[in-house]
N, C-alpha and C positions, 0 to 999 in steps of 0.2 A: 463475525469473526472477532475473537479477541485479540485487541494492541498486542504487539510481541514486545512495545516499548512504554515505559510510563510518559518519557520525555525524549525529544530530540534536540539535542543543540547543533543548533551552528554557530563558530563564535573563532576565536583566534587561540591557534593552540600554540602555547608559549611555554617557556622552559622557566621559572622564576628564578631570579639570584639573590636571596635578602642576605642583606650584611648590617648587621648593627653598628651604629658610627653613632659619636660623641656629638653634642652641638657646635663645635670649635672645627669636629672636624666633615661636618656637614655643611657650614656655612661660606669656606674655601670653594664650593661649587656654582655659590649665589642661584641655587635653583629654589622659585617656590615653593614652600613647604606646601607636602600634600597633593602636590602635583600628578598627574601624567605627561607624560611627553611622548612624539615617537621620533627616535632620532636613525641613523643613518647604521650603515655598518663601521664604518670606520669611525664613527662616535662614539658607537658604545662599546669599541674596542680600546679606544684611548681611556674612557672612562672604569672599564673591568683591568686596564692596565697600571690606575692610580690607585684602587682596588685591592686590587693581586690577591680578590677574591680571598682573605685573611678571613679565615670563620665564616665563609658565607655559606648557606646552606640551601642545596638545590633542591624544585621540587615541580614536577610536569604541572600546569596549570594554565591557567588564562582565566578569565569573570566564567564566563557561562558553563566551562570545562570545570572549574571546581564548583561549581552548583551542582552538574553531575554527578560529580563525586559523591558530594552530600547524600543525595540520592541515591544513590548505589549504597552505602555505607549503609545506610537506613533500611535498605531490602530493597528495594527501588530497581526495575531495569531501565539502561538507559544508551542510548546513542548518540554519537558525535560527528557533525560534519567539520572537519577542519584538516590542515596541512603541514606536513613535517618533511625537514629534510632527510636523506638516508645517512645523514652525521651521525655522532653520538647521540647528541642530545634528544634527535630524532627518533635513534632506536631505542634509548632509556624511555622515552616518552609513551614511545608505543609498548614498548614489557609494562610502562607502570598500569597503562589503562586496558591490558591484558588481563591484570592482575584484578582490579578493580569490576572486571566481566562487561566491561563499557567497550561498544558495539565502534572503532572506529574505521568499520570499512578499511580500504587500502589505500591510508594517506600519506605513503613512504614517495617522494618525488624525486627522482635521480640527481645528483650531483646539485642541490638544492640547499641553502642556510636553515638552521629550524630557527622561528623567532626564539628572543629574550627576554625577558624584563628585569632590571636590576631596580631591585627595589632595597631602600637605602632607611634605615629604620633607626629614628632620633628616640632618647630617652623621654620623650612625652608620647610615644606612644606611635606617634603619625609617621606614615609611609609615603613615600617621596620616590615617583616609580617614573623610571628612563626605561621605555618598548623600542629595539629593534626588532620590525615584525617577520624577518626574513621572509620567507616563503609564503606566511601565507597571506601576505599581502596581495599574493596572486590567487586566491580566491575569487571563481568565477563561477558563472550560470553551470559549464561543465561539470562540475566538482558538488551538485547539487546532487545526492542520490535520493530521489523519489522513491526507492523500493521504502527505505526509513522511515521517512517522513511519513507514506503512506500505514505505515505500520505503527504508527504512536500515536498516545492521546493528548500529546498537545508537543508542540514546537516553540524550541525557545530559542528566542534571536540574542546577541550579545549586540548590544547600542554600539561598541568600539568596530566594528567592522564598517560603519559610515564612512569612518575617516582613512577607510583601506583603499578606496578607489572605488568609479565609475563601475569597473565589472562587478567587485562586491555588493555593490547596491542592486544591479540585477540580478546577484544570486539572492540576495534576499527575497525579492518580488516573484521570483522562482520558486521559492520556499515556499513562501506565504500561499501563492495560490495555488499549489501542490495541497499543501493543507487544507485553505477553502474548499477546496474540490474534494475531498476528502473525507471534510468533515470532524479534521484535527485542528484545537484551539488554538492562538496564535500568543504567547506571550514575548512581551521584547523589555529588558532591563537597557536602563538609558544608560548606565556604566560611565560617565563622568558628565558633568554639568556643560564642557568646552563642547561636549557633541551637541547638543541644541544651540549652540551658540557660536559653532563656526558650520554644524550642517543640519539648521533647522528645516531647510524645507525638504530633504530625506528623512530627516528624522520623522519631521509631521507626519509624512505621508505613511510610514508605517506604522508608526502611532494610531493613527487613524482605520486600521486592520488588524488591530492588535486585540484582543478579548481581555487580557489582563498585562498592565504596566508594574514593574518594582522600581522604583527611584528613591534617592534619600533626599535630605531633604534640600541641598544645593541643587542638586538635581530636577526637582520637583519644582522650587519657586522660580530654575531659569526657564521650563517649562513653560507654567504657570501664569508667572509672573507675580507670584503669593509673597506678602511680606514673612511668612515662617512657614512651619512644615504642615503646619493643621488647615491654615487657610489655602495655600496651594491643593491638599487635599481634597478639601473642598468643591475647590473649581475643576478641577480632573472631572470629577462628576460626571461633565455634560460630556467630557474628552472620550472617557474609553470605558468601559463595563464596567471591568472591576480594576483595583486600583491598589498598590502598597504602599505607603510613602515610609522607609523608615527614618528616625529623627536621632541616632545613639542613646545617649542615656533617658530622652524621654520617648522612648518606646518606638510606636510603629501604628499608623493609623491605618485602617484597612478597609475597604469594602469589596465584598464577593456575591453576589446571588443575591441584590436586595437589602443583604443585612451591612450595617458599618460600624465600626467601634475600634476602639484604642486600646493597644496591649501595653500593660509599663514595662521599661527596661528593666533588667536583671541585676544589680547591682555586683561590680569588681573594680580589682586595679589595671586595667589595660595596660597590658606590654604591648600588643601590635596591631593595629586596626584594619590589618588586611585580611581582606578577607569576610568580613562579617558582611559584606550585603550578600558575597554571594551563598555563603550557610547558610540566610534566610530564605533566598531561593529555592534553593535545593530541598531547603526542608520543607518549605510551605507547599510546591508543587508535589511534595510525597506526601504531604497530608491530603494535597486535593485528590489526587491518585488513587488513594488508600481510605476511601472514605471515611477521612478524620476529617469532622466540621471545622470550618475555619477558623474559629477564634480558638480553640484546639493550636490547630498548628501552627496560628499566627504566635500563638505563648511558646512553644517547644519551637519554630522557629528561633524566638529572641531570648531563649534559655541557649539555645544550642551558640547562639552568635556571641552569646557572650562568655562561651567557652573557646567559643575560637580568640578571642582578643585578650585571652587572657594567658595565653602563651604565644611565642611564634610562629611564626607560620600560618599560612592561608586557609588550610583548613585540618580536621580531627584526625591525627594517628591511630586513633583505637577511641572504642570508647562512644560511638558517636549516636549508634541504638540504645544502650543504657540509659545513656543521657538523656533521651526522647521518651524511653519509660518511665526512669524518674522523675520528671517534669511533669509528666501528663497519669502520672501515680498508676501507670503500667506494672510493673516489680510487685 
């Protein structure tokens, strides 16, 4: 039987809020630059209250949900496990991945918060992200729909769902061996460097049933333990199959099916760096998908990533098959 899906995520579906702020008036918040955080409901209401959301422009996403996208954009079918409230934001969420032909099951939960993220975007480019995860912080084993998973050729985990809870982590190991049993490959994006590093020993363990890892390169050496992005690389090796590490402007180190190699970055002026690991996702599991060889997609990945950073927002309005043509001299 042929996949009815290329990819399935399961991952945190989030409503984004980016606001372009000054560094004078980014620094009034003393928050790490670059950060993630997940803070409360009533934090990130004070914090959208200092806000008052002036030019912020909303868009449905999360890491692993806008990889789908990518995917989808590209031709790509694709499904989502995740959770919304029946608020606004919820039903905006669910018309946009309507629109997009992304499979989200029935993730409308009655009288529920749909997560946030207020992502707060300094003129050097870097994004500085506060996660209220409302609702689907209650992601659990229930909310696993096996019919999907059984129906795709590979399942992709978003790493931020560790730091959702105990039940989360069982949904994961739910997934996973829904897949195993299956026969559907297991990819997991580590999605910030603090998840190895406040839940490594979940992380390990799915790490360790994963066919293919995407990490950058913070990500990678907490992994790792690699003094940069190439040597961490490296040592992945013995960790998990196949392997991404992207590094920004020097490219993306790869290995898939035996073969390994280095893609250079794309040269631009970076407006917003959200969002480019997960375009590489997206794009690279539609090359694996679409039998484009990997060092193929691994390039038209880090073409397409560096279109995303080179305007706002987390990933491509339009545009985002062309771009994959004209990279890979498609057209």
């Amino acid at each position: 039987m042929v996949p009815m899906y290329d990819v399935c995520g399961v991952g945190n579906a989030i409503v984004d809020i980016l606001v372009e702020v000054s560094n004078e008036d980014f620094d009034v918040f003393h928050f790490e630059k670059g950060s993630m955080r997940l803070v409360d409901v009533a934090t990130q209401r004070r914090l959208l209250a200092v806000l008052k959301d002036e030019g912020a422009h909303m868009a449905s996403g999360g890491s692993v949900a806008n990889s789908v996208i990518a995917l989808s954009q590209l031709g790509g079918n694709a499904a989502l496990i995740g959770l919304l409230g029946d608020d606004r934001y919820g039903l905006h969420y669910k018309e946009r991945f309507d629109d997009f032909g992304i499979d989200m099951g029935s993730p409308l939960i009655a009288g529920a918060h749909t997560g946030t993220s207020v992502v707060l975007i300094t003129p050097d480019a870097e994004r500085t992200m506060r996660t209220c995860l409302g609702v689907t912080s209650t992601l659990s084993e229930e909310h696993v729909d096996e019919a999907r998973i059984k129906q795709s050729r590979w399942l992709f985990i978003e790493g931020y769902l560790l730091a959702n809870s105990e039940a989360a982590h069982k949904a994961i190991f739910k997934a996973i061996s829904c897949a195993k049993a299956n026969g559907v490959k297991v990819a997991l994006t580590c999605s910030e460097a603090f998840i190895v590093d406040v839940f490594g020993v979940a992380f390990r363990e799915v790490l360790a049933q994963a066919d293919l890892l995407f990490a950058n390169e913070s990500e990678a050496k907490a992994i790792a333990r690699g003094a940069s992005a190439e040597e961490s690389f490296a040592t992945l090796r013995a960790v998990v199959p196949s392997c991404v590490v992207t590094a920004g402007a020097g490219g993306a180190f790869v290995r898939h099916e035996g073969q390994e190699f280095h893609v250079p970055a794309f040269a631009c002026e970076p407006k917003d760096l959200t969002g480019a690991g997960d375009m590489f996702a997206g794009a690279f599991l539609y090359g694996l998908t679409h039998n484009i060889a990997a060092q193929d997609a691994a390039k038209a990945a880090c073409f397409l990533s560096m279109k995303v950073i080179s305007q706002v927002g987390a990933r491509l309005a339009h545009g985002t098959k062309n771009y994959w043509n004209e990279c890979l001299g498609l057209e």
